[in-house]
PABALO-346121 format. One record per residue (C-alpha): residue in three letters; x, y, z. Coordinates in Angstrom, 2 decimals, decimal comma, always signed. Layout:
! residues N
- Ala; X; Y; Z
...
//
This chain:
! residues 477
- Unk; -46,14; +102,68; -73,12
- Unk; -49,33; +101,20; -74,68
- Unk; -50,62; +103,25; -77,38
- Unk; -54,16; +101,81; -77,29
- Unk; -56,73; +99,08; -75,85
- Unk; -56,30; +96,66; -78,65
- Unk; -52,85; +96,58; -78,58
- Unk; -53,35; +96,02; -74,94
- Unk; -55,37; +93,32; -75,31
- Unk; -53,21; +91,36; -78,21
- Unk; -50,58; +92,11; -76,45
- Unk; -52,01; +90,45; -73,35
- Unk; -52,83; +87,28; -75,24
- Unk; -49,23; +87,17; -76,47
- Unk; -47,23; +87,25; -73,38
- Unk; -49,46; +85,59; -70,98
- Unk; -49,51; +82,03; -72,65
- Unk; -51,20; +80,35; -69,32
- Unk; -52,74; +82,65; -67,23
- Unk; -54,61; +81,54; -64,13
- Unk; -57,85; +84,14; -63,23
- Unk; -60,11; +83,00; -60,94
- Unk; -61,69; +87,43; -61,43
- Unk; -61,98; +88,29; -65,16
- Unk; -62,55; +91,91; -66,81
- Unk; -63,45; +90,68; -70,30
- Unk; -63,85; +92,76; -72,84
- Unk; -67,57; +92,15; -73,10
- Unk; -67,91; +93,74; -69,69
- Unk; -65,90; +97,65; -70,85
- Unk; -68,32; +99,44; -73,57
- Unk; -65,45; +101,81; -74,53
- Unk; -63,36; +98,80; -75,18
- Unk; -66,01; +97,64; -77,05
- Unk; -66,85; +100,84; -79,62
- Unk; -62,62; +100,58; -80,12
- Unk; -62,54; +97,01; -81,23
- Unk; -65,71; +97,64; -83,32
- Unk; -67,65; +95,28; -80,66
- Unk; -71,95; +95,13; -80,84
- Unk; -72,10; +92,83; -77,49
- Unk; -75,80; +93,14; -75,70
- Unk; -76,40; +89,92; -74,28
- Unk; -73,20; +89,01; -73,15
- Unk; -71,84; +85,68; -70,35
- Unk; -69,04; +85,83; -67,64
- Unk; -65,87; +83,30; -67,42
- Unk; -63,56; +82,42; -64,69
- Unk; -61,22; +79,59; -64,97
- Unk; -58,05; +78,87; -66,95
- Unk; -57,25; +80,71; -69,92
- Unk; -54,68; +79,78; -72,82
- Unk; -54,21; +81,61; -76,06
- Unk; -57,19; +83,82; -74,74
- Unk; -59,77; +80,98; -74,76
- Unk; -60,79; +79,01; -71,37
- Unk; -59,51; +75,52; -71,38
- Unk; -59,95; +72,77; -68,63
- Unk; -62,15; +73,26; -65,52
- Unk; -64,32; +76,83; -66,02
- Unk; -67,13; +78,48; -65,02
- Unk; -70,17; +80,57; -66,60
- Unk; -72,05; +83,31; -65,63
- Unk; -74,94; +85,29; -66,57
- Unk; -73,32; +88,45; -67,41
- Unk; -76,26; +90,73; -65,83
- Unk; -76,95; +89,21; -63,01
- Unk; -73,86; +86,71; -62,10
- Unk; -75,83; +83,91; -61,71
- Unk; -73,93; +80,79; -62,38
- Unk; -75,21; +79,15; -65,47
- Unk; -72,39; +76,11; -65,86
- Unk; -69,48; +74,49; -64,46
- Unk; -67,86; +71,52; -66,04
- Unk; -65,26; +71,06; -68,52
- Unk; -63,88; +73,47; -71,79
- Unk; -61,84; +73,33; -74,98
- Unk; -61,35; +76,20; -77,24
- Unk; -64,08; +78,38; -75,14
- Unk; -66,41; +76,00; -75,70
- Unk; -68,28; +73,39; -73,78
- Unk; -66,52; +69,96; -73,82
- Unk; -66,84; +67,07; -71,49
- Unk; -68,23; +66,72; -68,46
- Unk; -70,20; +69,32; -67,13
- Unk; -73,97; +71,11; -65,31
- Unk; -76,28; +73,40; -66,46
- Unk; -78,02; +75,60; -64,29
- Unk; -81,31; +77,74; -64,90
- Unk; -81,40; +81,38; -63,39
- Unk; -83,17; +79,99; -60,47
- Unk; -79,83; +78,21; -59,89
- Unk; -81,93; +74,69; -60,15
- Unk; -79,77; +71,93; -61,73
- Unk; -81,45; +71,67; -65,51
- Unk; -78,53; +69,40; -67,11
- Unk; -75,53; +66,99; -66,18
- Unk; -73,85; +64,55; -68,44
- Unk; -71,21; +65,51; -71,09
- Unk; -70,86; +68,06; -73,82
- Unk; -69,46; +68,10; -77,15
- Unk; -68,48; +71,49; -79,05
- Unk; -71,07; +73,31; -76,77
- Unk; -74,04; +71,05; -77,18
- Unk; -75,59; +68,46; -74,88
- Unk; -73,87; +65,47; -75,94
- Unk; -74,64; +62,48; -73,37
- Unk; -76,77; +62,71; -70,04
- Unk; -80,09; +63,57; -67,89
- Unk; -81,83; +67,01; -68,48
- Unk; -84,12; +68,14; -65,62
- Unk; -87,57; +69,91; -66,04
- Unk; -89,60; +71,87; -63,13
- Unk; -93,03; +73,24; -62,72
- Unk; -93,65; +76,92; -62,21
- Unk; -93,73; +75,91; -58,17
- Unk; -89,58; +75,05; -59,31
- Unk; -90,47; +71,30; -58,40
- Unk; -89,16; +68,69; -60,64
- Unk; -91,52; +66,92; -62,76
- Unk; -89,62; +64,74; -64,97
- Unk; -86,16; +64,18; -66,43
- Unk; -84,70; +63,39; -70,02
- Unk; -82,02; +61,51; -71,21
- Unk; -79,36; +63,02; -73,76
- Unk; -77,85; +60,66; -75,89
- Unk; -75,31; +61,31; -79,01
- Unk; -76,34; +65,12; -78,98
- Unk; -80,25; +64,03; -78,79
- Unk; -83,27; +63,53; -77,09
- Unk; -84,40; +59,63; -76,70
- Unk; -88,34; +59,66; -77,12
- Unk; -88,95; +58,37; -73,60
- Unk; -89,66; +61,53; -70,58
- Unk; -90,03; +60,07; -67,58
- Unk; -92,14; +61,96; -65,80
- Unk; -91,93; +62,57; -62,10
- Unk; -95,54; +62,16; -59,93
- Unk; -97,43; +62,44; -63,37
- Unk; -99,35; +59,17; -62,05
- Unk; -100,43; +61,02; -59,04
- Unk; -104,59; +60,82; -58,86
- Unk; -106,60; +61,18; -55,57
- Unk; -105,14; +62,26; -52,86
- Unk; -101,97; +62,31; -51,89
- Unk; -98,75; +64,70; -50,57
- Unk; -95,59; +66,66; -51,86
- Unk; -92,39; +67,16; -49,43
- Unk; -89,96; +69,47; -50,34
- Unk; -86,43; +68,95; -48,26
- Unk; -88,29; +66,36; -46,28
- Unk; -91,19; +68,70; -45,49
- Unk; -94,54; +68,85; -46,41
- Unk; -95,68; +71,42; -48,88
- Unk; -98,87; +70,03; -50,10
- Unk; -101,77; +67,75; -49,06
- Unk; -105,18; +67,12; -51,42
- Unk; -106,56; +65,59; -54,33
- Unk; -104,19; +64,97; -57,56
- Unk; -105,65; +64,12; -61,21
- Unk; -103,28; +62,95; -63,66
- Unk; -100,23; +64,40; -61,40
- Unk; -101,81; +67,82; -61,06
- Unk; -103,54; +69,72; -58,24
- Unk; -107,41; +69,07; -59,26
- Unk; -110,04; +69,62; -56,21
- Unk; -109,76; +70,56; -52,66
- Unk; -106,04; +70,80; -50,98
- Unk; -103,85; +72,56; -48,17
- Unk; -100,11; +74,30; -48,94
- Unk; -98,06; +74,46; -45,89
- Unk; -95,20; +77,20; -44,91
- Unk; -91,68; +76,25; -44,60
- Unk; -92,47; +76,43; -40,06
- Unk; -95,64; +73,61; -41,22
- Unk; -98,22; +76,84; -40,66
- Unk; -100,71; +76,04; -43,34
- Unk; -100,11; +78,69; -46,46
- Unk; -103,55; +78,43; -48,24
- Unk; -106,69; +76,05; -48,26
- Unk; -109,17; +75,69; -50,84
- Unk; -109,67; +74,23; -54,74
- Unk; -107,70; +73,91; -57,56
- Unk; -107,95; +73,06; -61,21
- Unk; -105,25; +71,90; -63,04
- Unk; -102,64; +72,99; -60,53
- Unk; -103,54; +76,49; -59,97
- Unk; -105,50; +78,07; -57,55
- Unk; -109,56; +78,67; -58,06
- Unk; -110,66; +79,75; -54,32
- Unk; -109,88; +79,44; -50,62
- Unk; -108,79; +81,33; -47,84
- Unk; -104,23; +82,40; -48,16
- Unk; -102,91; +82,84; -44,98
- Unk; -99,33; +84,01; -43,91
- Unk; -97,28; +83,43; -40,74
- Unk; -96,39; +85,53; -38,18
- Unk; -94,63; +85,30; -34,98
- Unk; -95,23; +81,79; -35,12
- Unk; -99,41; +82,74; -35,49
- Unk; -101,28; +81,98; -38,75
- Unk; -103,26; +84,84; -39,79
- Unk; -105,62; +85,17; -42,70
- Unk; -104,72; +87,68; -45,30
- Unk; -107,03; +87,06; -48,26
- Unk; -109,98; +84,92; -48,72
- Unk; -112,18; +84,82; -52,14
- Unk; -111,31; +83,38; -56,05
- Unk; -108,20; +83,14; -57,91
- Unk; -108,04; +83,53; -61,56
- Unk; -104,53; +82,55; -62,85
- Unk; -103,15; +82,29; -59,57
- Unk; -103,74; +85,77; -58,92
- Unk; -106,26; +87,50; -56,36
- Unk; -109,55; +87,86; -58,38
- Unk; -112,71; +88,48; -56,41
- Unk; -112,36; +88,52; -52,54
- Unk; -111,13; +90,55; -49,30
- Unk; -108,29; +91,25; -47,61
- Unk; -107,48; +91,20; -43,90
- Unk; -105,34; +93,18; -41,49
- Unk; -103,44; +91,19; -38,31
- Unk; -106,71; +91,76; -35,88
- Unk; -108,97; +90,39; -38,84
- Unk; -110,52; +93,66; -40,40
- Unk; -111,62; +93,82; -44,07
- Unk; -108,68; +96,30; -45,26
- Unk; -109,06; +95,69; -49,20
- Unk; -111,92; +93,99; -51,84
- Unk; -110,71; +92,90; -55,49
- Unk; -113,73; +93,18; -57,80
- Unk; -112,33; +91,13; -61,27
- Unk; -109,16; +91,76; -60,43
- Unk; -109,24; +95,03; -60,06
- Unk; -108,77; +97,43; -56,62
- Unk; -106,56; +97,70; -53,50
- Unk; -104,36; +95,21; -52,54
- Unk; -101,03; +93,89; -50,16
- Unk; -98,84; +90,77; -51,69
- Unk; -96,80; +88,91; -49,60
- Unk; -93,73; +86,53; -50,39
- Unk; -93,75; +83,10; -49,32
- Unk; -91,39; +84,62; -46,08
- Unk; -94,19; +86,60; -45,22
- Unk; -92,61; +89,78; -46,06
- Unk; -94,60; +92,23; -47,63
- Unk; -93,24; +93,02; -51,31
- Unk; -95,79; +95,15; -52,76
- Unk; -98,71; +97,50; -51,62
- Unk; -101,10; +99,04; -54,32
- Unk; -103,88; +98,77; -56,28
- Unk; -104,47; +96,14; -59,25
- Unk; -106,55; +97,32; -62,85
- Unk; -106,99; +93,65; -64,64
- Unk; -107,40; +94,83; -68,30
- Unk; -107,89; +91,62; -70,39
- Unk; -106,34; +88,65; -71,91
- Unk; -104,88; +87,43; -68,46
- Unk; -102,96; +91,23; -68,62
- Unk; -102,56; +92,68; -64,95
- Unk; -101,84; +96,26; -64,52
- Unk; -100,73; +97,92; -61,44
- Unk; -99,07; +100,88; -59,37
- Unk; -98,11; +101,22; -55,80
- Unk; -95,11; +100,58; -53,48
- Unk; -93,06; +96,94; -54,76
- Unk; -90,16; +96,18; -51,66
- Unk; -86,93; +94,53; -52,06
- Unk; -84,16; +93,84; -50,39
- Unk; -82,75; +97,44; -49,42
- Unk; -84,92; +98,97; -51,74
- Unk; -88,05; +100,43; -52,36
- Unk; -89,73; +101,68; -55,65
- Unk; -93,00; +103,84; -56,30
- Unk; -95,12; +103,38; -59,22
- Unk; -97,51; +105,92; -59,50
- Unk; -99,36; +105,55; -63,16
- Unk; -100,77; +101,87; -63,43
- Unk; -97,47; +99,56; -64,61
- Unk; -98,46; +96,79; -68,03
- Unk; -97,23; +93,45; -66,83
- Unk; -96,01; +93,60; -70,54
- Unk; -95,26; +96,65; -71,10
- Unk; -92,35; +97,93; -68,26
- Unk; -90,09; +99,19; -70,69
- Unk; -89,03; +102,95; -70,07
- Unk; -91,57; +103,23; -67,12
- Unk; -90,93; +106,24; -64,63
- Unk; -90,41; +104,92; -61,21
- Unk; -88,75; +106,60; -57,90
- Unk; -86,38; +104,23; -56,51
- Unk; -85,52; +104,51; -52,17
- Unk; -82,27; +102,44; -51,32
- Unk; -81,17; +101,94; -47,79
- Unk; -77,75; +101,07; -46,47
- Unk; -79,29; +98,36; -44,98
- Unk; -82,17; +96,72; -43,76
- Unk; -82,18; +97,61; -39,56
- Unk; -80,92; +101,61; -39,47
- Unk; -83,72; +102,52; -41,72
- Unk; -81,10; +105,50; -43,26
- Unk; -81,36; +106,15; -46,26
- Unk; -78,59; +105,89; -49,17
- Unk; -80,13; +107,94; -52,12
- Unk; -83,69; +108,44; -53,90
- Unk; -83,60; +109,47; -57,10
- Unk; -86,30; +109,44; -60,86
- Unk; -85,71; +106,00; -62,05
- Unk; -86,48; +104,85; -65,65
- Unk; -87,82; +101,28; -65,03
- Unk; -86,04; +98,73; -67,74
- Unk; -87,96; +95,68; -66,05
- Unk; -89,69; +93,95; -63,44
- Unk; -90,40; +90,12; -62,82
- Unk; -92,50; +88,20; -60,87
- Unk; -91,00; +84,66; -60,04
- Unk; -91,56; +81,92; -57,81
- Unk; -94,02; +84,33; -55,70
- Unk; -91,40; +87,09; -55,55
- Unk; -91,00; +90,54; -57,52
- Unk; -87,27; +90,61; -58,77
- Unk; -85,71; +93,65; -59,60
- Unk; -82,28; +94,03; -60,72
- Unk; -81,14; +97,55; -60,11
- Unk; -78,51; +99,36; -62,42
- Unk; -77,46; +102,60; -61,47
- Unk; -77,40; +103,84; -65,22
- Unk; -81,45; +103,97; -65,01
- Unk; -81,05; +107,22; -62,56
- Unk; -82,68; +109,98; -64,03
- Unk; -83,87; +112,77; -63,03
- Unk; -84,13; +114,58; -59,63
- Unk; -82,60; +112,45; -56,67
- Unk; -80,58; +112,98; -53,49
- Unk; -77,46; +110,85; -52,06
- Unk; -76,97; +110,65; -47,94
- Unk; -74,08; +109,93; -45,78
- Unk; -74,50; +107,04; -43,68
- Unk; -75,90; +109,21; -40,03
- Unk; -78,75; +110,06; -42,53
- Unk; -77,21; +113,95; -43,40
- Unk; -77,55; +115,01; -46,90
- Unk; -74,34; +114,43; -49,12
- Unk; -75,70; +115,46; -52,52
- Unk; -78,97; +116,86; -53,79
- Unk; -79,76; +117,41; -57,59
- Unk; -80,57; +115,50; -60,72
- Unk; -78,99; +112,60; -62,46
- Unk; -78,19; +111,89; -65,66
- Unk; -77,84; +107,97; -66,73
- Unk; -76,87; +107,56; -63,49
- Unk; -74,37; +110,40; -62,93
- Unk; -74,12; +113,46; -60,84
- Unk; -75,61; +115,80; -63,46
- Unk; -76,57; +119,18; -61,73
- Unk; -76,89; +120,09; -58,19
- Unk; -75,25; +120,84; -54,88
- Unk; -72,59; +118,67; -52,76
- Unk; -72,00; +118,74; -48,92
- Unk; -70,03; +117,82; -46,34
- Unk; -70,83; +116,61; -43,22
- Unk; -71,87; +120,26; -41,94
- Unk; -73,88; +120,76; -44,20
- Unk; -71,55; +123,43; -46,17
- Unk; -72,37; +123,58; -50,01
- Unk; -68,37; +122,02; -51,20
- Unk; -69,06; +122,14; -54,92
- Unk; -71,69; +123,05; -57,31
- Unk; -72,36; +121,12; -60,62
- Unk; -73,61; +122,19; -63,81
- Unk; -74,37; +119,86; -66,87
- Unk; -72,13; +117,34; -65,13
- Unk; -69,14; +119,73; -64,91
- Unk; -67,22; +121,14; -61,86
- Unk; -64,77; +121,30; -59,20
- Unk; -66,07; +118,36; -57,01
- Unk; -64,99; +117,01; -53,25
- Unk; -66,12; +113,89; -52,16
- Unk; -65,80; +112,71; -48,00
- Unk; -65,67; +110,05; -46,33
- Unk; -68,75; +108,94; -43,73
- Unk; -66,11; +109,83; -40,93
- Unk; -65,62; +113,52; -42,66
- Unk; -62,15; +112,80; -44,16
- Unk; -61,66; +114,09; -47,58
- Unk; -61,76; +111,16; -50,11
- Unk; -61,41; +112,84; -53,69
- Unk; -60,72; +116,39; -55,09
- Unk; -60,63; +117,13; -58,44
- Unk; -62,04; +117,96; -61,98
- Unk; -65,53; +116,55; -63,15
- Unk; -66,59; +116,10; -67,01
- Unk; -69,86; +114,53; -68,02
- Unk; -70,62; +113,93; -64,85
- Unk; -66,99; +111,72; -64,51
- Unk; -63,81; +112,57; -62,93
- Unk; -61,92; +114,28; -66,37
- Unk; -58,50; +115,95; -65,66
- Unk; -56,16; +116,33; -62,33
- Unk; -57,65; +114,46; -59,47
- Unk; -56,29; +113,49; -55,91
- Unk; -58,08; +110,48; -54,14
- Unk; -57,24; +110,22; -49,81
- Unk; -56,85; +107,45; -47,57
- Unk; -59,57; +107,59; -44,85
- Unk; -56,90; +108,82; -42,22
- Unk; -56,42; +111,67; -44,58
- Unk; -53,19; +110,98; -46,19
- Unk; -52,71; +111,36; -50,02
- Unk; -53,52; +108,10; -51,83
- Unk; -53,33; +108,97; -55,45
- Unk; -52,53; +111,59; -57,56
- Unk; -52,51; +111,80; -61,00
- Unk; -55,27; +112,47; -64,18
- Unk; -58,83; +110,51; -65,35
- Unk; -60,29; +109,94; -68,21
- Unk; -63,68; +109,36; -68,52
- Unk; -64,11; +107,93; -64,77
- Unk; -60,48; +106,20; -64,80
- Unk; -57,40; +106,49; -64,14
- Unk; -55,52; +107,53; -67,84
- Unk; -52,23; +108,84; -68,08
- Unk; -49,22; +109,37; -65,48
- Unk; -49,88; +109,74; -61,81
- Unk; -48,77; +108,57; -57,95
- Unk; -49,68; +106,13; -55,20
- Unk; -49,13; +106,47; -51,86
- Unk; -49,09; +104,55; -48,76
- Unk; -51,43; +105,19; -45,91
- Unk; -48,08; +106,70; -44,31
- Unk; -47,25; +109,01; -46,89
- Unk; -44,44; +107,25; -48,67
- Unk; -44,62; +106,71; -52,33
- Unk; -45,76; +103,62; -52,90
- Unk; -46,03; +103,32; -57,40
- Unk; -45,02; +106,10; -60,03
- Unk; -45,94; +105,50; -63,87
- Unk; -48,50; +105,03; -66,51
- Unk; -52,28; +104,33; -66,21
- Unk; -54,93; +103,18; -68,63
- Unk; -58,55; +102,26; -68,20
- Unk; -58,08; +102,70; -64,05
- Unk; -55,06; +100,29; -64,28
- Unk; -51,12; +100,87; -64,31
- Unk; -50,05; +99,96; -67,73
- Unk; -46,60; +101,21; -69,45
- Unk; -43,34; +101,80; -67,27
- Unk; -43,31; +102,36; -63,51
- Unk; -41,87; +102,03; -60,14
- Unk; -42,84; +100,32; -57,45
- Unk; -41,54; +100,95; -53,68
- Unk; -41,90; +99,29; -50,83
- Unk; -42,65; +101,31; -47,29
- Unk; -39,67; +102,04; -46,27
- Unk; -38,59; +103,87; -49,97
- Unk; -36,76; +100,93; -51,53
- Unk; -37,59; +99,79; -54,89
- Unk; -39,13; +96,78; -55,13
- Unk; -39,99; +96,41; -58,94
- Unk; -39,23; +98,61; -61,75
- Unk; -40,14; +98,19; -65,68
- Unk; -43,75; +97,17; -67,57
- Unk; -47,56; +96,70; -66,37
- Unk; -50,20; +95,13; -68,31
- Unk; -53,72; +95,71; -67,33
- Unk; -52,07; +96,13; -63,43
- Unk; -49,59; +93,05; -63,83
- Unk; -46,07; +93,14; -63,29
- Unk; -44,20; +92,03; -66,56
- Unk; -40,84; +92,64; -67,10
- Unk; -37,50; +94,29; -65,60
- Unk; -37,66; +93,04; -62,11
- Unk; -35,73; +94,86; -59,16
- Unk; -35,95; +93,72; -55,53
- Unk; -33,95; +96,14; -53,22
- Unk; -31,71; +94,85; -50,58
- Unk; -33,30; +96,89; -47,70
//
């Protein structure tokens, strides 16, 4: 049996001398593998392609490790970038093609967009470099003229020197007009925004812009009412997305130096999130916030609420984004099955069950947690038990059973720290044993059996990370 991670991981390296993965667990991605091999990893990227000698070789791809946005795909050597190959920005537009050489932009075209995500002029990469000539896209643009986006229009007015300068229309994706009015140097000054819906254009704000952002004006309802005024930036106010879907309701507080502040109810997909003391644009950091996450966006049920300490919040491409980690819980919060009956009410701890009461599905109290530490029962949405066993830290620690959802015995065995760690059982959904042997980080790993459903061995001898390695037995029945 493995003694420890490291010798895991070498050990992996060694035996596996081409190893296919198109689903990697890196290191970078396990922070208790990390502390053991001494790691410091914050900002971290994602690989998938073909690994020898534990570096990616030949065709790969990379991802942004925090949200799994693909940032390249193209050609490696030695884990680095090498030969043909595209970069990507987190937008996903293309920013790069050509060829690199040890990691750097060796020969090809780089890409640059406005804040709109239009392109507005491309480079050339030669021998690692930039040649001196940009050629700029539309930068010739003066008096009036129109932008198409995917063969539509998205713009119609007056250009100077290849920017928005005077009066000018933006158009919706369905040709509705978006906003009317004047611009200087490609932002906004005044005019009347108006969104689409049901097919009917309705005015939602009319007045000045300062920075692209509401300034001094009013605010309209579907049946034209006044429903909010901005004085300098500052008072009640609705945003909506360029789908026409309302992503934040509040009030604004302009302090200075272009600096918005602002509190209210932000909506994203599945969730919603309160601010109630006025947010820094700049300063989000640590913020309290209480976070509302649905199970979907047509029941209207909800999946838990809980105290949320805010990490950050962005504002891109007329959309708040908000990347959600479950660590960030905090504080007092329930969790819901999925008829909208209450499956856990308490407080959270970094995003653990911390203290509080569970339930089942009649509402009967089935364990009680203190400082992350009890006798716990989780069910199913149908009412089936799905785990039993002992919690530590607010993680399954000690003997543990987990169920099938037709109530037969999947596993059975003991956790460490949230995992599966030591020996334990599987089971098929019709009760026969289906693996016996050794676990580590969730994973079988040392000696064990393997049966097929009828009781006949099917493999017997060494796992690595949950691979099948040596000592191979097939039965005959």
């Amino acid at each position: 049996m493995l003694t420890n991670v490291k010798s895991s991981f070498i050990l992996k390296i060694i035996l596996c001398h081409v190893n296919y993965i198109t689903k990697i667990r890196l290191v970078v991605h396990n922070k208790k593998i990390q502390n053991i091999l001494g790691l410091n990893i914050v900002d971290y990227k994602r690989y998938s392609g073909r690994y020898i000698i534990g570096d990616i070789n030949g065709d790969g791809k990379e991802y942004n490790g925090y949200n799994n946005q693909l940032i390249y795909e193209g050609e490696f050597l030695d884990g680095k970038r090498n030969g043909k190959g595209r970069d990507f920005n987190n937008e996903g537009k293309l920013i790069f093609k050509g060829e690199y050489l040890n990691g750097i932009r060796w020969k090809g075209i780089s890409f640059e967009y406005n804040r709109h995500g239009y392109l507005i002029s491309k480079e050339e990469y030669l021998n690692g470099e930039t040649k001196l000539k940009k050629e700029s896209i539309n930068s010739n643009k003066n008096g009036n003229n129109k932008e198409y986006y995917h063969g539509k229009l998205i713009f119609e007015g007056e250009y100077l020197n290849g920017k928005r300068n005077g009066k000018g229309k933006e158009y919706h994706e369905n040709g509705e007009i978006k906003f009317e009015g004047e611009y200087l140097f490609d932002h906004r000054v005044r005019g009347k925004y108006y969104i689409s819906k049901y097919m009917n254009n309705i005015l939602e704000y009319e007045g000045e812009y300062l920075y692209d952002k509401k300034w001094e004006g009013k605010g309209y309802d579907h049946k034209g009412n006044v429903i909010y005024e901005l004085i300098y930036g500052t008072g009640k106010v609705k945003e909506y997305n360029d789908k026409n879907k309302l992503i934040f309701e509040g009030e604004y507080l302009y302090d200075n130096d272009r600096i918005w502040k602002l509190k209210g109810m932000f909506y994203f997909d599945l969730y919603e999130m309160i601010i109630k003391e006025y947010l820094s644009q700049i300063e989000i950091k640590n913020t309290k916030a209480y976070i509302k996450k649905y199970f979907n966006n047509y029941s209207g049920i909800l999946e838990f609420e809980s105290e949320y300490i805010l990490d950050e919040i962005n504002y891109r491409n007329g959309d708040w984004i908000f990347d959600f980690d479950k660590r960030n819980k905090n504080g007092k919060g329930k969790k819901y099955y999925n008829n909208g009956k209450i499956k856990f009410d308490g407080e959270f701890f970094k995003g653990k069950k911390w203290k509080g009461n569970g339930y089942d599905l009649n509402n009967n109290i089935v364990y009680d947690l203190e400082d992350g530490k009890g006798y716990v029962k989780k069910y199913y949405d149908n009412g089936k038990l799905k785990f039993e066993g002992q919690y530590l830290n607010g993680e399954k620690n000690g003997k543990g059973k987990e169920y099938h959802k037709n109530g037969k015995l999947e596993f059975v065995g003991d956790y460490c720290d949230g995992e599966k760690k030591g020996k334990g059982k599987e089971f098929y959904d019709n009760g026969k044993l289906k693996f016996e042997g050794e676990y580590l980080n969730g994973e079988r790993n040392g000696m064990g059996k393997e049966y097929n459903k009828y009781g006949g061995i099917e493999f017997q001898g060494t796992y690595l990370d949950g691979e099948r390695k040596y000592f191979f037995i097939y039965s005959l029945e």
